[in-house]
C-alpha positions as CSV (number, residue, x, y, z in Angstrom):
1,X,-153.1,-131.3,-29.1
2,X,-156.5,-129.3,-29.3
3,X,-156.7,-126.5,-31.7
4,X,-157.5,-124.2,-28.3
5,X,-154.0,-125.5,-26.7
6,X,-152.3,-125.0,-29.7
7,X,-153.1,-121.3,-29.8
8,X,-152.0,-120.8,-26.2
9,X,-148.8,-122.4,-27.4
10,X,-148.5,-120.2,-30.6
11,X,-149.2,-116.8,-28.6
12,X,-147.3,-117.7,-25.0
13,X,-143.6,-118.5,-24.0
14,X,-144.5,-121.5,-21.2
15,X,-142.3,-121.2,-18.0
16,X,-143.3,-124.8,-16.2
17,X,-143.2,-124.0,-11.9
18,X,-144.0,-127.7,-11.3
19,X,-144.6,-130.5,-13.3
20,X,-145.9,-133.8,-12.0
21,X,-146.3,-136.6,-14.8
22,X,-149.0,-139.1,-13.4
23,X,-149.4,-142.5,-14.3
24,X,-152.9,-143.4,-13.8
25,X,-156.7,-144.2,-15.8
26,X,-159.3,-141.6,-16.9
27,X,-162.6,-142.7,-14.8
28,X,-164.7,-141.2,-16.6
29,X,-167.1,-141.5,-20.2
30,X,-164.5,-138.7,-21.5
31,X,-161.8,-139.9,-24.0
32,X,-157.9,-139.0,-22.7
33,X,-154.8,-139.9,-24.2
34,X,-153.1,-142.7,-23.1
35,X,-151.1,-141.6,-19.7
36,X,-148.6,-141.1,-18.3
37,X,-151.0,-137.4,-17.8
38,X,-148.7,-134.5,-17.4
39,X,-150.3,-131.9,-15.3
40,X,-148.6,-128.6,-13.7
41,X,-148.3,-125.1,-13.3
42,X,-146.5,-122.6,-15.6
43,X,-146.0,-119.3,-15.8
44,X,-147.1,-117.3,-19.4
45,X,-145.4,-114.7,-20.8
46,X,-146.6,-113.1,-24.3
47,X,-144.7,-113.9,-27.4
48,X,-144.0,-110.1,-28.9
49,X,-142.5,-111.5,-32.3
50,X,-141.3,-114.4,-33.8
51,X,-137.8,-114.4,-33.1
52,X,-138.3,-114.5,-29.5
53,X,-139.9,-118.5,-29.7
């Protein structure tokens, strides 16, 4: 996980609306992790303290 991803993690309670894992290639020069890719929509909500993780 990126350091930028990991922040949104740290700071956000993740709600997934859809979630699609796809099993395909990268076609491009940029390096991915090996698949399957999980891709999908969620819906943020701020973390206020700790104990609500």
């Amino acid at each position: 996980m990126t350091e930028l991803c990991r922040a949104v993690h740290e700071r956000y309670r993740l709600e997934p609306l859809f979630v699609a894992d796809l099993d395909t290639y990268g076609y491009s020069a940029l390096s991915y992790a090996a698949p399957p890719y999980r891709i999908g929509f969620y819906r943020l909500s701020a973390i206020t303290s700790p104990a609500t993780r």
